[in-house]
C-alpha positions, 0 to 999 in steps of 0.5 A: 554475497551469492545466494542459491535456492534449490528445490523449490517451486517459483510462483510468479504472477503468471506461471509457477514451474519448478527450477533453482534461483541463483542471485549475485551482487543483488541481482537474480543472475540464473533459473533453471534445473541444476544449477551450477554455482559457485561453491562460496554460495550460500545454499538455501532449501526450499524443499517444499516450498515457493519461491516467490517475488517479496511483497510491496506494501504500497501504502504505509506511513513510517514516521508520520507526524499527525494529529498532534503526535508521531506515528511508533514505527519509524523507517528502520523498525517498520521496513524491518517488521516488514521483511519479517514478515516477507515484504521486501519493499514498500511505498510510503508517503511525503505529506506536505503541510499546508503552504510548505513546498513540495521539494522541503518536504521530499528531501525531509521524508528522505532524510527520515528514510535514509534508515531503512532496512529494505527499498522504499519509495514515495507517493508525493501528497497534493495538501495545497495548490499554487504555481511552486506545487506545479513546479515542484511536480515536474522536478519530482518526477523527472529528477527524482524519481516520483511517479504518483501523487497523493490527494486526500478528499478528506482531513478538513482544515488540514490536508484536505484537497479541494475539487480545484486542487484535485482538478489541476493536480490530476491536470499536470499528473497526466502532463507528466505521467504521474498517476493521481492517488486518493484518499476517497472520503466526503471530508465535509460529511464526515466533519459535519457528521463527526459534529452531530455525533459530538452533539448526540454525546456519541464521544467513544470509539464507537462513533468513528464509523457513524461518522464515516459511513460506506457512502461517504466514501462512494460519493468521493469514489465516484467523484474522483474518478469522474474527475479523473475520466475528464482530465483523461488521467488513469486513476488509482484508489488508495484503501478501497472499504466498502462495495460502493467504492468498489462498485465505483470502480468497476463501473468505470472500468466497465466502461474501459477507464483506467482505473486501479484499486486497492484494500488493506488486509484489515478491511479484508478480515475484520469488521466494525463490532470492534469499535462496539468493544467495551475496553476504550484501548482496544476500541480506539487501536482499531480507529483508522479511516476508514473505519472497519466494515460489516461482514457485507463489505468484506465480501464485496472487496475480495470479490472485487479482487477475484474479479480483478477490480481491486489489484493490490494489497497494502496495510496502510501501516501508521502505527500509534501506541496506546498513550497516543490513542489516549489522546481521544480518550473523551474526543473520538476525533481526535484519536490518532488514526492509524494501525499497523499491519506491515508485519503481517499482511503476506501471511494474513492474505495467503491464510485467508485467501489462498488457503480458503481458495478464494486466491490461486497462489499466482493471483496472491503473488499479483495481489501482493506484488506483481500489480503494484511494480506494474502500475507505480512502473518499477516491474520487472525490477521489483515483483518478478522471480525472473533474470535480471530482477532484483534478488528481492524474494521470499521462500514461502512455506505452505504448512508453517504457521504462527499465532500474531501477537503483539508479544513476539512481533516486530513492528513498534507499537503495542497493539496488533489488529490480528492479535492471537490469529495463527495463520498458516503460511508463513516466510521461513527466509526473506533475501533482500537485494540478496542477502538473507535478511529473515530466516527460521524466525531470525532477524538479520538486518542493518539500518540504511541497508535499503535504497530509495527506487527510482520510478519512472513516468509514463507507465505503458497506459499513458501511451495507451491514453495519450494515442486516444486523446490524439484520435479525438482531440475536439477540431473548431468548425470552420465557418465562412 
């Protein structure tokens, strides 16, 4: 299938210019001003409109088994809600158990995907540590296309790792070119916390943001990036809530680490008063960790996209149902943690970023797409309208709008966070590695349509880190 798209304006990270798109065999093959094309292409006008790269949502977990429960949305209804909703690719999660080797649980987690409806990829999480988990990593990232490891600081006697696990995990990331992700929250304060809470009687919905407080989460910022600056490794914080995690962040870049952020779309838009509401399922469909914050936090984080600290936008999307979340119903702690928000994203950020003038267009399509294929290494394949490119687009119109609901979404589960929000700004066609997967509010994919990206170690940063490494390398002292 061959796809034109005239008369639109493209919007890339760096520029925006006004020309057609030609793709074929999944590919951008053509830009430029009246094209001449074959007369078997499809046409698309964009009139009005933006052409711009599909978003990655770089944090999602399709299918995760968790707490006792599997999350709602599986590979093929969430890569499908997500294309809905113009992203085109994601970046999803391999989580370990304790104790099982890496490579059973990549070729499970791919066995899963293989259902997808649009590219995806894996972060590998660091759940435990022995010398199988050191080797494994090699065989990750040179065999298999993995690029980035997963630590969570939090989930204590589950996936939590320990300062030892975080020290020689980022040791071999650097070793290979991996980028170390993590989860930043204290998880012996938040169980320690979550205990007291229990104690006191707190057993509602309303108790899970007490238990995880913004400083609990700056403590592990500031920890895993202290970590990272020793071991030398450049750094990547997943789903950034509070100002003292990005103050973290912007510190040690001051001081020129490398270190990366990202928010969720959630964290941007709602705040904790949601876990005050007196119905328990709604309440306790908004129990994510971490938790919503005050209006003060959100401030703080589109600030720190401004003012480039923070650089991707993701939805950390791990869909539960009502009758999972019922599962805390008397127990706070153990209601599935997770919301969903794949569907919904690129228009909740251009809605409340760019039509408020708190994001360009071209930073919206950085903070969406462009950064993320530029740290996890798979640009300009991935978050470029440019020849060469994968034919992963979406044509964006500026005055459409529609009302989010659970009713009319795509996304498996019964509950949306962004429930009765109309935004404006909205896809009128998604093309996935080609083919028109959404158009005018129709649905138009195939299970196992997406493809597993490879993603290459040693991002341009590496080689940045590696040259100073060398220029100050410690020397012994030479004595008589």
């Amino acid at each position: 299938m061959s796809i034109v798209i005239r008369n639109g304006t493209i919007v890339n990270a760096d520029q925006t210019f006004s020309a057609d798109v030609y793709c074929e065999e999944g590919k951008i093959v053509a830009i430029g001003n009246d094209l001449d094309v074959p007369s078997s292409a499809k046409e698309i006008d964009a009139s009005g409109q933006y052409v711009m790269p599909g978003g990655i949502d770089p944090h999602t977990h399709m299918q995760l088994p968790f707490m006792g429960t599997v999350a709602s949305d599986d590979f093929f209804t969430g890569t499908a809600a997500g294309l809905a909703g113009g992203n085109t690719s994601i970046i999803d999660f391999v989580i370990p158990a304790p104790q099982e080797p890496l490579m059973d649980a990549y070729h499970k987690w791919r066995d899963w995907a293989g259902k997808a409806a649009a590219d995806y990829s894996f972060h590998v999480a660091i759940t435990w540590w022995d010398e199988s988990v050191h080797a494994d990593m090699e065989t990750l990232v040179k065999h298999h296309g993995v690029n980035s490891f997963k630590h969570f600081m939090a989930y204590k006697n589950a996936i939590m790792a320990d300062d030892e696990t975080l020290v020689k995990s980022f040791r071999r990331c650097m070793e290979l070119g991996a980028i170390p992700t993590v989860h930043a929250e204290n998880g012996e304060l938040v169980f320690q916390l979550q205990q007291e809470m229990l104690s006191q009687g707190m057993t509602g919905p309303e108790a899970h943001p007490l238990s995880r407080p913004p400083v609990v989460e700056g403590e592990a910022a500031n920890r895993a990036i202290q970590i990272a600056q020793v071991m030398d490794v450049p750094i990547y914080l997943v789903h950034v809530s509070c100002k003292e995690s990005l103050d973290a962040i912007t510190r040690a870049r001051n001081e020129g680490q490398r270190v990366y952020g990202e928010c969720l779309a959630g964290h941007l838009v709602i705040d904790e008063s949601v876990y005050r509401n007196e119905d328990f399922e709604f309440a306790a469909a908004h129990v994510m960790s971490p938790p919503f914050r005050s209006k003060e936090h959100q401030s703080a984080l589109w600030k720190g996209l401004q003012g480039g600290n923070l650089h991707t936008t993701a939805t950390d999307h791990c869909a539960f149902c009502a009758e999972q979340k019922a599962a805390g119903k008397d127990d706070f702690t153990k209601i599935p943690n997770g919301t969903a928000g794949v569907e919904d994203r690129m228009a909740v950020m251009w809605d409340s970023g760019v039509n408020t003038g708190k994001l360009t267009m071209n930073e919206f399509v950085a903070v969406t797409s462009t950064n993320t294929a530029k740290i996890f290494n798979i640009y300009p394949q991935k978050g470029s309208v440019s020849v060469g490119a994968d034919a992963d687009l979406v044509v964006w119109d500026p005055e459409g709008t529609r009302t989010i609901s659970a009713k009319t979404h795509h996304q498996n589960v019964d509950f949306n966070i962004f429930e009765g929000r109309t935004v404006k700004g909205i896809p009128s066609h998604t093309i996935s590695r080609g083919k028109v997967v959404w158009a005018d509010g129709q649905l138009n994919v195939e299970p196992g349509a997406g493809r597993y990206i490879n993603r290459p170690a040693f991002n341009p940063v590496f080689d940045a880190l590696n040259k100073q490494a060398e220029l100050n390398a410690p020397k012994p002292v030479k004595r008589n």
